[in-house]
N, C-alpha and C positions, 0 to 999 in steps of 0.2 A: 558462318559459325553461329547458332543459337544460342540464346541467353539462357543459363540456370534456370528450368522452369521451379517455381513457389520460393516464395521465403526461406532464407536458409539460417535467420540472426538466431530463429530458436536455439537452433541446434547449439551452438554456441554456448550459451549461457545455460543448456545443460550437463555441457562438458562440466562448467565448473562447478554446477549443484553437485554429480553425480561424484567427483572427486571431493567436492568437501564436506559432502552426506558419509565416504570413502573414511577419510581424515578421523570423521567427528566420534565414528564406532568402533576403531580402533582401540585395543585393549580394554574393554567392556565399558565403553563411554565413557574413559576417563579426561577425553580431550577436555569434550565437551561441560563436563561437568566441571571441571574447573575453568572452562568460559562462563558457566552461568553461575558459579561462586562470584566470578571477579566481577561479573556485571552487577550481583545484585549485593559486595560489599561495595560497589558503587555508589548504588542505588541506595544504604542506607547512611552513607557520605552527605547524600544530598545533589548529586549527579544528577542535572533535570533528564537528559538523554535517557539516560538509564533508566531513571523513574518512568517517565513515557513508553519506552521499549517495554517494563514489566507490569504496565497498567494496559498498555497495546494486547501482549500476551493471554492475560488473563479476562480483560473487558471488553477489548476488540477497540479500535478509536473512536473517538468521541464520533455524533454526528455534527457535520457542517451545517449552520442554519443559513439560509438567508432570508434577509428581511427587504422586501419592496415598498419604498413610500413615495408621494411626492409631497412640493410645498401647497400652501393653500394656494399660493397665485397660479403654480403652476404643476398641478394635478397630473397622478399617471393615467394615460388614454389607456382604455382598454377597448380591442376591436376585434368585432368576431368574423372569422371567416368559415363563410359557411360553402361548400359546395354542392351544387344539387344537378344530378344528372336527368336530361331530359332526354325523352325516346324523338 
């Protein structure tokens, strides 16, 4: 008996986009639109979620920085590796 050839988790979790895409246009976007009242009288509650979610929306997320240091006694090694092909 052979296995399921490819991935099949996609499909899955487009079921449920494609039914709650389904839901949301329903009577001319009315679902929806009282989800995104309720979110953003959340949001002016002071709901961090919420605030995040409509600052996500509109700005996209922040970006993540990182910062690389070391101590003075013990310093970050930096090494280069170099490959060089030879005939």
């Amino acid at each position: 008996m052979a296995a399921p050839k490819g991935n099949q988790n996609a499909k899955k979790g487009k079921l449920i986009e494609d039914l709650l895409r389904k839901v949301c246009v329903q009577e001319d976007n009315k679902r929806i639109s009282q989800a995104l009242s309720a979110i953003l009288d959340k949001a002016a509650e002071g709901d961090l979620r919420c605030l995040e979610f409509v600052r996500d929306t509109f700005d996209g997320k922040p970006a993540q920085s990182v910062a690389l240091s070391g101590d003075e006694d013990n310093p970050i090694a930096v090494t280069e590796i170099v490959r060089k092909i030879v005939k």
